[in-house]
TORLOZA-466642 format. One record per atom (N, C-alpha, C, O): residue number from 1; residue in three letters; chain; atom name; x, y, z. Coordinates in nm, 4 decimals. Layout:
N
> num | residu | chaine | atome | xx | yy | zz
> NUM | ALA | A | CA | X | Y | Z
...
//
This chain:
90
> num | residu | chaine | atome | xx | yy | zz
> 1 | UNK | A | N | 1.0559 | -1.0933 | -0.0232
> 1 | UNK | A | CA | 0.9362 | -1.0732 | -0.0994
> 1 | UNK | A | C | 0.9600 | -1.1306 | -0.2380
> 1 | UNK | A | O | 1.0704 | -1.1507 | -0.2886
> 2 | UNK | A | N | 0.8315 | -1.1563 | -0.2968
> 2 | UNK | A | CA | 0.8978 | -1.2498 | -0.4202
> 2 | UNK | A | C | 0.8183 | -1.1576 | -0.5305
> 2 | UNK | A | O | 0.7289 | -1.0931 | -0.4758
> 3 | UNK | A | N | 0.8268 | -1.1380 | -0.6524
> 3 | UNK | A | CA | 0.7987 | -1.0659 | -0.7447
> 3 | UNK | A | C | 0.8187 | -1.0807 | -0.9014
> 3 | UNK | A | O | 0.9226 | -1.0941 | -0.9661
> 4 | UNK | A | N | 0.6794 | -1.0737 | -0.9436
> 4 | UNK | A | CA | 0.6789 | -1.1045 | -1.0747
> 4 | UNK | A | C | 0.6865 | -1.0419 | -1.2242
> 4 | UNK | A | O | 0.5908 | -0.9886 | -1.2805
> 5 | UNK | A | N | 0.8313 | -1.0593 | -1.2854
> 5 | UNK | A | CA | 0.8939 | -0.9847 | -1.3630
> 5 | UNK | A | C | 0.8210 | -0.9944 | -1.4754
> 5 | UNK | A | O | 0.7483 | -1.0925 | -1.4909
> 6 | UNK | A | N | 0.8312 | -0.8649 | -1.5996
> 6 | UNK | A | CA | 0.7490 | -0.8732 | -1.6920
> 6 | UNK | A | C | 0.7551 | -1.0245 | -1.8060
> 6 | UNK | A | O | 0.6556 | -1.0556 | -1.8715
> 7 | UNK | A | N | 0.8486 | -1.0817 | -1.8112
> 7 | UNK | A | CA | 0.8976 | -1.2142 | -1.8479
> 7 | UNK | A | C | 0.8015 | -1.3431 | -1.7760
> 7 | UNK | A | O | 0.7779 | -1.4493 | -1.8336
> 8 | UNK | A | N | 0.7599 | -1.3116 | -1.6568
> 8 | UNK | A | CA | 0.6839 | -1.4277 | -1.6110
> 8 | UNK | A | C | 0.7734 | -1.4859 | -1.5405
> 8 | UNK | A | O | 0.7139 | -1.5712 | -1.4747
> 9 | UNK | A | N | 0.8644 | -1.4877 | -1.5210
> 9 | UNK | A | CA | 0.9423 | -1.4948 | -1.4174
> 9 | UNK | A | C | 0.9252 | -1.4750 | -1.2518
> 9 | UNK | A | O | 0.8871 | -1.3582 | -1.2589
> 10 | UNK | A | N | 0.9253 | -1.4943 | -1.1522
> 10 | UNK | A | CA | 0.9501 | -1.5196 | -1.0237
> 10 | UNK | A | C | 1.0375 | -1.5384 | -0.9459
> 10 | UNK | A | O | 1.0790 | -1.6539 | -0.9362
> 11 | UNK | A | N | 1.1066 | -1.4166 | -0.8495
> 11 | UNK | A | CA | 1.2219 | -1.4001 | -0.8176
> 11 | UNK | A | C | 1.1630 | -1.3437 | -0.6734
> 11 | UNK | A | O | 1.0558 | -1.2922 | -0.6416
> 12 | UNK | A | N | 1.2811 | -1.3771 | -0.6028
> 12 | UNK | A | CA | 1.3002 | -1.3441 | -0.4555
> 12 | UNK | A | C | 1.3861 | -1.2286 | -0.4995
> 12 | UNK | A | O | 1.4750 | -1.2203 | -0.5842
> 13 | UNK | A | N | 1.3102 | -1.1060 | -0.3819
> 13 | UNK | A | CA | 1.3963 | -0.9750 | -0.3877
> 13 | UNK | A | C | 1.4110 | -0.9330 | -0.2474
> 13 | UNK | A | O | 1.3420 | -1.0076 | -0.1779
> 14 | UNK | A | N | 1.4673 | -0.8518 | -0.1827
> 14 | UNK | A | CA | 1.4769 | -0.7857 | -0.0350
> 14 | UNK | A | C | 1.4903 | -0.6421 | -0.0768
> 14 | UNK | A | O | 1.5261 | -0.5956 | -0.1850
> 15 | UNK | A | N | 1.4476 | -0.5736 | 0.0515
> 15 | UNK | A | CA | 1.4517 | -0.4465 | 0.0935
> 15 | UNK | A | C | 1.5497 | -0.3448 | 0.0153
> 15 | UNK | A | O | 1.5253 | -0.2376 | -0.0401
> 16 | UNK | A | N | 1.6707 | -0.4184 | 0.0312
> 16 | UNK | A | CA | 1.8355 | -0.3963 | 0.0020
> 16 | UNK | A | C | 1.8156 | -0.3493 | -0.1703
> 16 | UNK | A | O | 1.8707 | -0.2457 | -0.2077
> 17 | UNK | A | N | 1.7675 | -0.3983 | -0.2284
> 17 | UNK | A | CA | 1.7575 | -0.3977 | -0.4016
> 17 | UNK | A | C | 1.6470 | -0.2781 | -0.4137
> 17 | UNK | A | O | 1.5610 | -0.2272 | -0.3417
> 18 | UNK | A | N | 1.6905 | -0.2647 | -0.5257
> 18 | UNK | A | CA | 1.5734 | -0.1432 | -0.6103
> 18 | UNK | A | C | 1.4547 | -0.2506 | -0.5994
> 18 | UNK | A | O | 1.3687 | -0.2532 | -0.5113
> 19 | UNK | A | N | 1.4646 | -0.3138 | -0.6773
> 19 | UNK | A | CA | 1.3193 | -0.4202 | -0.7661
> 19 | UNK | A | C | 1.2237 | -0.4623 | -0.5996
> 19 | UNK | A | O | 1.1006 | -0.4610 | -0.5974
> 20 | UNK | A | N | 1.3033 | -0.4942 | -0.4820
> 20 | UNK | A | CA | 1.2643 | -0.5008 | -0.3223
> 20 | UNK | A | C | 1.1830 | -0.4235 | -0.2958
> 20 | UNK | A | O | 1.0641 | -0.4510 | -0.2793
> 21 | UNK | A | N | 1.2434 | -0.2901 | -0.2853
> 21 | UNK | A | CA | 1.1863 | -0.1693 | -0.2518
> 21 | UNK | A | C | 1.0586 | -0.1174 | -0.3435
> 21 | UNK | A | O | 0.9574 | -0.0778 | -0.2856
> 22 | UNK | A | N | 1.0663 | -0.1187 | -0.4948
> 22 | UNK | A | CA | 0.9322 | -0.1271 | -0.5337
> 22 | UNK | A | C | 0.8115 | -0.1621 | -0.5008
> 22 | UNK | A | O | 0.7101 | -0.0946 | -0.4827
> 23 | UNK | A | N | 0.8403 | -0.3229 | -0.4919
> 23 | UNK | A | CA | 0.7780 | -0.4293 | -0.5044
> 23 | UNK | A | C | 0.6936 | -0.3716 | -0.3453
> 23 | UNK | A | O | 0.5802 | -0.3240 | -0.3405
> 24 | UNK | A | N | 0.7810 | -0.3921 | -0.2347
> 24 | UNK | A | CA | 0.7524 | -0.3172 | -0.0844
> 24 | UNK | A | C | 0.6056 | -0.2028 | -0.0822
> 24 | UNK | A | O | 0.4909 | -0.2145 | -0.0389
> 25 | UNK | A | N | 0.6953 | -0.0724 | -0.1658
> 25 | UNK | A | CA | 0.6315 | 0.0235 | -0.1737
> 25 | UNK | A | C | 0.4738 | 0.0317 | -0.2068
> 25 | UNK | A | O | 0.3747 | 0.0830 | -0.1549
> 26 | UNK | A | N | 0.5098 | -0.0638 | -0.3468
> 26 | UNK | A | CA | 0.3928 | -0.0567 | -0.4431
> 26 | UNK | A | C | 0.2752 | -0.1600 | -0.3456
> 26 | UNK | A | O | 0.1542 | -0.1375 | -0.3446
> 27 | UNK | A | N | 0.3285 | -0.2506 | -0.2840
> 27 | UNK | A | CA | 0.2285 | -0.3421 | -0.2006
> 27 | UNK | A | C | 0.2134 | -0.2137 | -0.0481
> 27 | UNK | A | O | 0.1311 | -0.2510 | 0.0354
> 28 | UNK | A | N | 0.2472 | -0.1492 | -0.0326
> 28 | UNK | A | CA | 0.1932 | -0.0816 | 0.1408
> 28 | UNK | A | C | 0.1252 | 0.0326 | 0.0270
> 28 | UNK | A | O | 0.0166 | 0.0749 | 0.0666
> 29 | UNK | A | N | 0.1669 | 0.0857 | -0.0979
> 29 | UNK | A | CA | 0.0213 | 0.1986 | -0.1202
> 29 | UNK | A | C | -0.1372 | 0.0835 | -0.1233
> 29 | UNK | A | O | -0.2414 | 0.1334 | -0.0807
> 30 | UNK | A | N | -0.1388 | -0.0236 | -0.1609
> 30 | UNK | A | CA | -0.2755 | -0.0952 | -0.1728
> 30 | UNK | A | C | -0.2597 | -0.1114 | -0.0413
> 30 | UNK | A | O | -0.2554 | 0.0057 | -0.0036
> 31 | UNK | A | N | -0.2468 | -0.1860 | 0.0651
> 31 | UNK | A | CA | -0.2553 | -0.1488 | 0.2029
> 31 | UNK | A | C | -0.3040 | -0.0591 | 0.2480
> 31 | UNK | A | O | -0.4010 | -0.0769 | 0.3216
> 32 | UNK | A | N | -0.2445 | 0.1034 | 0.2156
> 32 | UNK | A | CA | -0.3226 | 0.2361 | 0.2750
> 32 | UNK | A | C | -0.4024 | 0.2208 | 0.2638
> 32 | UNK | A | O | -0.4733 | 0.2080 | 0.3636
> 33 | UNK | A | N | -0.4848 | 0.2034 | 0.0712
> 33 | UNK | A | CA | -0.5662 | 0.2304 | 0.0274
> 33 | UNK | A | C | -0.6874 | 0.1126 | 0.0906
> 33 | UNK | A | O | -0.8043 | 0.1447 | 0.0694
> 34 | UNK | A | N | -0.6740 | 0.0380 | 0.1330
> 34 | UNK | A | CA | -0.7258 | -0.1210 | 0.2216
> 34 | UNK | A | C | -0.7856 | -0.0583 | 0.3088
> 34 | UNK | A | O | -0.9085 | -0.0593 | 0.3149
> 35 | UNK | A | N | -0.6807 | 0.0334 | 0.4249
> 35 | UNK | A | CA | -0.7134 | 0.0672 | 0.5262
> 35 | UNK | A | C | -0.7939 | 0.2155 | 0.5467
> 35 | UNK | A | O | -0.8367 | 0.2434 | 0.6587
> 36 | UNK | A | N | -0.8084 | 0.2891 | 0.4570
> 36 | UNK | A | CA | -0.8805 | 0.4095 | 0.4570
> 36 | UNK | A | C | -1.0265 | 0.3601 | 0.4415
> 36 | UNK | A | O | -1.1248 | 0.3889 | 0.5097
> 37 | UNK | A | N | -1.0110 | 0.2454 | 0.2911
> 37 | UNK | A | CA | -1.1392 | 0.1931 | 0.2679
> 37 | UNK | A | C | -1.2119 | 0.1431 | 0.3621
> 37 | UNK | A | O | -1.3245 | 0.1832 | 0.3918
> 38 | UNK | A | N | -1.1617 | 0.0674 | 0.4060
> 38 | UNK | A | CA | -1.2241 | 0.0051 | 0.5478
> 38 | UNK | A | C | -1.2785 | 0.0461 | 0.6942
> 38 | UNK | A | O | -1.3630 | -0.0013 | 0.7701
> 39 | UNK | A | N | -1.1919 | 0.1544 | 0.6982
> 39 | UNK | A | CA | -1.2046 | 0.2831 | 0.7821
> 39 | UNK | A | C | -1.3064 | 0.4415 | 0.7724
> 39 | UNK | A | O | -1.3520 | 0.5334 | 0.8404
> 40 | UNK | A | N | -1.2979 | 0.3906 | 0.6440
> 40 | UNK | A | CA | -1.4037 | 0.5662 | 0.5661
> 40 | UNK | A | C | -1.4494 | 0.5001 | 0.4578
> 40 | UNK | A | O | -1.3620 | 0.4858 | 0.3722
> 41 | UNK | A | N | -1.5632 | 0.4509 | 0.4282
> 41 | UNK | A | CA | -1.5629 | 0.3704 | 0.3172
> 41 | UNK | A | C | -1.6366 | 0.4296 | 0.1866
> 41 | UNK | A | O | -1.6522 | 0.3809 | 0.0746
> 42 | UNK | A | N | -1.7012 | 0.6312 | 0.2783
> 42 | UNK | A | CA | -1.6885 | 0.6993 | 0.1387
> 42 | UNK | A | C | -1.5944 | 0.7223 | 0.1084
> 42 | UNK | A | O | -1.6056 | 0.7012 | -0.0124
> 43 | UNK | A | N | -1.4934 | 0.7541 | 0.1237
> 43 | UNK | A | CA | -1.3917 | 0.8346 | 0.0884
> 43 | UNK | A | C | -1.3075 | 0.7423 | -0.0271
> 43 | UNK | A | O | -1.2699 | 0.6252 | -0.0211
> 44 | UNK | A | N | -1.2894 | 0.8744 | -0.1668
> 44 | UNK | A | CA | -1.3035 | 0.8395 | -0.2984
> 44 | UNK | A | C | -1.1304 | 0.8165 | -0.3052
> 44 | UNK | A | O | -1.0585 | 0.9007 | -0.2513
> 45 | UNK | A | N | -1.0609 | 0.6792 | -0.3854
> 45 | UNK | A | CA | -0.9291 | 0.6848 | -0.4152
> 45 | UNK | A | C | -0.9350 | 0.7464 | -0.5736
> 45 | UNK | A | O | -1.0233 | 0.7530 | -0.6590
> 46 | UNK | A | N | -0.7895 | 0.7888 | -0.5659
> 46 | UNK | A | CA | -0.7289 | 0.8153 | -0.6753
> 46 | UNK | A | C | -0.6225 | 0.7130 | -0.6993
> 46 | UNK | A | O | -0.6374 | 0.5910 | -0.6925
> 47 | UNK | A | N | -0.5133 | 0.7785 | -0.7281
> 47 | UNK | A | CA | -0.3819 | 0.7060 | -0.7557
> 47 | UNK | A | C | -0.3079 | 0.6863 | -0.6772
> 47 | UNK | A | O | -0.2882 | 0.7863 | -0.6082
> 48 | UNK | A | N | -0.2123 | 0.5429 | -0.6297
> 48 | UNK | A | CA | -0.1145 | 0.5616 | -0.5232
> 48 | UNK | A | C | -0.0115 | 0.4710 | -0.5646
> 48 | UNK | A | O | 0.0023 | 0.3568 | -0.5208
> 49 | UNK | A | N | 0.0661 | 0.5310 | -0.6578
> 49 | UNK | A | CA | 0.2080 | 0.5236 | -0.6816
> 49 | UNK | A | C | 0.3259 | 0.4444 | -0.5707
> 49 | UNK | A | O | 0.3309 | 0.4610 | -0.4489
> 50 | UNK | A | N | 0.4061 | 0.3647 | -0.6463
> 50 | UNK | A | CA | 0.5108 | 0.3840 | -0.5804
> 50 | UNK | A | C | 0.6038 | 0.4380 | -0.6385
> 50 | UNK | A | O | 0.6465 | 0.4018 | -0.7481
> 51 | UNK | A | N | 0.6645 | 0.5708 | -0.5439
> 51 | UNK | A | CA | 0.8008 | 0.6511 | -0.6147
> 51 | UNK | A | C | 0.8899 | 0.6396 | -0.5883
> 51 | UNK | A | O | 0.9219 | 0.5325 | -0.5368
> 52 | UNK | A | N | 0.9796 | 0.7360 | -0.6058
> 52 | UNK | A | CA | 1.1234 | 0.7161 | -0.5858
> 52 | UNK | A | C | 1.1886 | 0.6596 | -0.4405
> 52 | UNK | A | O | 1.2834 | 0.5828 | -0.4239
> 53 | UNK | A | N | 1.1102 | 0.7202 | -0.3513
> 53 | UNK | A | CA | 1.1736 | 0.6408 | -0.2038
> 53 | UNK | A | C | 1.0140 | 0.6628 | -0.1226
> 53 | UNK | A | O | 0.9717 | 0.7310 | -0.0293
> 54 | UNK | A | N | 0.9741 | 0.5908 | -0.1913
> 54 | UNK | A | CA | 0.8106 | 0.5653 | -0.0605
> 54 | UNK | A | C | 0.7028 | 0.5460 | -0.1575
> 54 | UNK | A | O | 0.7260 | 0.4857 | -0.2623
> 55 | UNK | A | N | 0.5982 | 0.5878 | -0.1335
> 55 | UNK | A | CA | 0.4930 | 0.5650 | -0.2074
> 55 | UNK | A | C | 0.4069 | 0.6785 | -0.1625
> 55 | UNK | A | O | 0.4491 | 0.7668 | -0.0878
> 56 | UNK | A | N | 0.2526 | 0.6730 | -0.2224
> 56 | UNK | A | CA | 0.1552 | 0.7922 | -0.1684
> 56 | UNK | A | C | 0.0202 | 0.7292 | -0.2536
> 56 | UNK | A | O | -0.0114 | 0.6690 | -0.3563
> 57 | UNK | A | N | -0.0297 | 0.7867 | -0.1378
> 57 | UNK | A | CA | -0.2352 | 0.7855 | -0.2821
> 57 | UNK | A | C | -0.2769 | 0.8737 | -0.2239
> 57 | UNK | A | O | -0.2748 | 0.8893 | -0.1018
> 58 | UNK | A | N | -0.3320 | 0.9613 | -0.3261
> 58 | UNK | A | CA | -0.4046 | 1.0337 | -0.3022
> 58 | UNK | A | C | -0.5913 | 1.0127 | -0.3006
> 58 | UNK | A | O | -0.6663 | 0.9543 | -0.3788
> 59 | UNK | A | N | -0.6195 | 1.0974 | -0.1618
> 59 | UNK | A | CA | -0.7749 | 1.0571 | -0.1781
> 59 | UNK | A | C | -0.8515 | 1.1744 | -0.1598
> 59 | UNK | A | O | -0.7914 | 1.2804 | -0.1419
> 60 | UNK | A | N | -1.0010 | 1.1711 | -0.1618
> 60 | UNK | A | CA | -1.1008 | 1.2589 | -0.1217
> 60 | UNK | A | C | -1.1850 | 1.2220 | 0.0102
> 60 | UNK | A | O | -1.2804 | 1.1442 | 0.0079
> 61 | UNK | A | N | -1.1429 | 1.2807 | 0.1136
> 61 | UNK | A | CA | -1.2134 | 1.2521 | 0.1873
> 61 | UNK | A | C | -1.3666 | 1.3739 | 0.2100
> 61 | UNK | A | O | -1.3812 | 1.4827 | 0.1543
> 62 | UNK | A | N | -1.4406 | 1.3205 | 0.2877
> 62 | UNK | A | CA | -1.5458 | 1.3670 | 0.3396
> 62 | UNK | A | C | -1.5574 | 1.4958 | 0.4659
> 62 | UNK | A | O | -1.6503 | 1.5464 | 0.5288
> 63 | UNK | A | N | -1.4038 | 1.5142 | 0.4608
> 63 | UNK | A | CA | -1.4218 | 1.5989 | 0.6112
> 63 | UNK | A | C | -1.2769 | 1.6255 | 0.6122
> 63 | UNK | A | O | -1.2075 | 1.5601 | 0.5343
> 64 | UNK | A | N | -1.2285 | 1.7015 | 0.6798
> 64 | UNK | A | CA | -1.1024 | 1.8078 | 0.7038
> 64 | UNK | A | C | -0.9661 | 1.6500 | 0.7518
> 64 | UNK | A | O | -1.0034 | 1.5733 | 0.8405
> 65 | UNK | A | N | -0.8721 | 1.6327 | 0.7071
> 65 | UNK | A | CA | -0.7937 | 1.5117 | 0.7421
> 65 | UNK | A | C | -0.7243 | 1.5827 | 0.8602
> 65 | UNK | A | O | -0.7024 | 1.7038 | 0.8611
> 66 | UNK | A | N | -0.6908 | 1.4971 | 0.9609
> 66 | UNK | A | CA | -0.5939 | 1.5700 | 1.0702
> 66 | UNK | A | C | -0.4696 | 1.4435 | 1.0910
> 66 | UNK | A | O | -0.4777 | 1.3320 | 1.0396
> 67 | UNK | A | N | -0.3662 | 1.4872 | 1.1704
> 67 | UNK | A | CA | -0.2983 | 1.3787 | 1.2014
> 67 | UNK | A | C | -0.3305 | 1.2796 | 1.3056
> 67 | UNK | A | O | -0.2504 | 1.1914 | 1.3362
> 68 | UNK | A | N | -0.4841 | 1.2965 | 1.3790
> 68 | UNK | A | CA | -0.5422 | 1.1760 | 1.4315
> 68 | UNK | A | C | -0.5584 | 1.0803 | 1.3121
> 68 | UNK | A | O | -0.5144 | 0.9664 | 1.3276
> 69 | UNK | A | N | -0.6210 | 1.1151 | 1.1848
> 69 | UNK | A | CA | -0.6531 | 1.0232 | 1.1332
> 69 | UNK | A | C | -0.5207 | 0.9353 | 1.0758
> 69 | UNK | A | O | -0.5312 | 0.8142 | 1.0563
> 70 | UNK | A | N | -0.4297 | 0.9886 | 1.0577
> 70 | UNK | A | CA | -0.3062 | 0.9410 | 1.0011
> 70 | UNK | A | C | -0.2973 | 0.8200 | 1.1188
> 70 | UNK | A | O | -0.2696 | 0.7026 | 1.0942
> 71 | UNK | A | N | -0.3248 | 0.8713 | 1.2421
> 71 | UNK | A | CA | -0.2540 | 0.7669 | 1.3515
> 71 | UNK | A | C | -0.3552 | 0.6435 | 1.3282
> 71 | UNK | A | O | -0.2918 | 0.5398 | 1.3475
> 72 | UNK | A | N | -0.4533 | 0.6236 | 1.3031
> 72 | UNK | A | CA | -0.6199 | 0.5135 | 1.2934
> 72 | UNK | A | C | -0.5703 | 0.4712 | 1.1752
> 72 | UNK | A | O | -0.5555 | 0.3491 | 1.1822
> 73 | UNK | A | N | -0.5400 | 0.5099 | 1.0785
> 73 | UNK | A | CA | -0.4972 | 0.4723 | 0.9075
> 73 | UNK | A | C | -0.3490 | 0.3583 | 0.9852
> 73 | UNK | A | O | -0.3386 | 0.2357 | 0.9844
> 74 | UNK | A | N | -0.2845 | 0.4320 | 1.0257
> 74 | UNK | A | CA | -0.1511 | 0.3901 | 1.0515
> 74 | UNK | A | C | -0.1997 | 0.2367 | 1.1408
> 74 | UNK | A | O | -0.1209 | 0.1461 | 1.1137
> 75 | UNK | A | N | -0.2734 | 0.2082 | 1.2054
> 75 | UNK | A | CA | -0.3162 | 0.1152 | 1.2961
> 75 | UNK | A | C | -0.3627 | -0.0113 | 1.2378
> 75 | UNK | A | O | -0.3373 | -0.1297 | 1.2601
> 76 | UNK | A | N | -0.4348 | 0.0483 | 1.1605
> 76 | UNK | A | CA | -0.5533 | -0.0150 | 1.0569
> 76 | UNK | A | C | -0.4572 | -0.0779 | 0.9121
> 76 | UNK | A | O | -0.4964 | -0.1630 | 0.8323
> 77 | UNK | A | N | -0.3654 | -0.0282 | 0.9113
> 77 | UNK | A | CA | -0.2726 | -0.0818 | 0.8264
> 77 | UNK | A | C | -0.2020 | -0.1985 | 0.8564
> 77 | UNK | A | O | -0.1694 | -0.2921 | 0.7834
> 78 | UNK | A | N | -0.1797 | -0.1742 | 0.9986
> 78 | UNK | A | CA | -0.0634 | -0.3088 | 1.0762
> 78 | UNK | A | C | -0.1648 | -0.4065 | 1.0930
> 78 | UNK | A | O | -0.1298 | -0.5245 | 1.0934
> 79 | UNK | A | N | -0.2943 | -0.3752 | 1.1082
> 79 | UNK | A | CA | -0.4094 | -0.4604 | 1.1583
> 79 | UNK | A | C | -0.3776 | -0.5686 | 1.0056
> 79 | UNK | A | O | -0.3295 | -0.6814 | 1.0163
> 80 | UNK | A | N | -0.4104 | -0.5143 | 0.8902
> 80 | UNK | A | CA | -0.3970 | -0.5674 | 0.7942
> 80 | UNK | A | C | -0.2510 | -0.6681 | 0.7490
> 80 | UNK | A | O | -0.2469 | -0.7876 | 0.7200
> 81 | UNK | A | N | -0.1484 | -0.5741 | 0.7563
> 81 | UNK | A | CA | -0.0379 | -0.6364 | 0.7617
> 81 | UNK | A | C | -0.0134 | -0.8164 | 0.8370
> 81 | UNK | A | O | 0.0516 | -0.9153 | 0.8031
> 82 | UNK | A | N | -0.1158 | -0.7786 | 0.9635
> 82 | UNK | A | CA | -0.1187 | -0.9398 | 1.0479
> 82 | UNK | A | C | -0.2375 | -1.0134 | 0.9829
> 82 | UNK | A | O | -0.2657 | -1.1307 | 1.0073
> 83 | UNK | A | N | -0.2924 | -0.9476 | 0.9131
> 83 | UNK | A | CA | -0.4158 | -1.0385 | 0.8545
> 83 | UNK | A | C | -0.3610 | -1.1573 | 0.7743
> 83 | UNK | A | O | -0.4159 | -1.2661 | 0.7571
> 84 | UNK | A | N | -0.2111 | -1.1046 | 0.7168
> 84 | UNK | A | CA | -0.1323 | -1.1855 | 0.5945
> 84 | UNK | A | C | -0.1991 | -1.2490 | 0.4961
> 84 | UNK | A | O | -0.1758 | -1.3681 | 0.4759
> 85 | UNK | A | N | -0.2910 | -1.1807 | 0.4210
> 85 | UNK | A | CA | -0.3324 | -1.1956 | 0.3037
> 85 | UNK | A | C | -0.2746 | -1.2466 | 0.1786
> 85 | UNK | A | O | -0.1564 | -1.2716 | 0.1551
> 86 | UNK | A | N | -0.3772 | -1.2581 | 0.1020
> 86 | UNK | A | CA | -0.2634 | -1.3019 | -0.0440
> 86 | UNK | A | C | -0.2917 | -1.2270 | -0.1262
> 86 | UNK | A | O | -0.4058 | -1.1887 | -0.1521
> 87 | UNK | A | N | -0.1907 | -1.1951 | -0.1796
> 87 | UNK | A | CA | -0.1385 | -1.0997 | -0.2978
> 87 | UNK | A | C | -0.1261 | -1.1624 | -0.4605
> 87 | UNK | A | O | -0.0346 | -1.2350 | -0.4994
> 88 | UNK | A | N | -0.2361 | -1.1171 | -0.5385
> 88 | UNK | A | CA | -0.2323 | -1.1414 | -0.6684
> 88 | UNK | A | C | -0.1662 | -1.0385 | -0.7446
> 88 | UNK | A | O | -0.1757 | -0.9188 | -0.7174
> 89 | UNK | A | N | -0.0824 | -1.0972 | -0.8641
> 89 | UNK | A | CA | -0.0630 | -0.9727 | -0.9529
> 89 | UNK | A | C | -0.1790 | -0.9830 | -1.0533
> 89 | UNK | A | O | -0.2420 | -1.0870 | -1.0343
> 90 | UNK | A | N | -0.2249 | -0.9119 | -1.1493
> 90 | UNK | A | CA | -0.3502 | -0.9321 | -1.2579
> 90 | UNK | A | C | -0.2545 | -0.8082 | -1.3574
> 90 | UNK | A | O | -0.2964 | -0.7715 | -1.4671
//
């Protein structure tokens, strides 16, 4: 994965490294947040961090969450993942 340092800089990172794993994290919380949208497209985001070992966003949904929906989110994510989109930083 390649990633752009506050310098303007552009560096190749992997999994293996801290700056990897960020970079990882911080790109699959916009993913979730891709795939809920797309999937529930009331349902309100908040924030979705990447932390110390994973990431999270929190949202509002419209109705009681169960772990069906986790499994459709989870689907809808890989769906995206093969879409291979492009990734801006701003």
């Amino acid at each position: 994965m390649k990633v752009l340092r506050k310098n303007g800089e552009i560096v190749e990172v992997n999994f293996e490294e801290q700056e990897g794993k960020k970079a990882f994290w911080h790109t699959s919380a916009h993913v979730l947040a891709q795939a809920v949208k797309r999937l529930y497209p009331e349902t309100k985001c908040a924030i979705g961090p990447a932390i110390e070992n994973g990431f999270y966003y929190d949202f509002q949904f419209e109705f009681s969450f169960s772990e069906e929906h986790l499994k459709t989110i989870e689907a809808e994510m890989r769906k995206i993942v093969k879409e291979s989109l492009s990734l801006q930083a701003r």
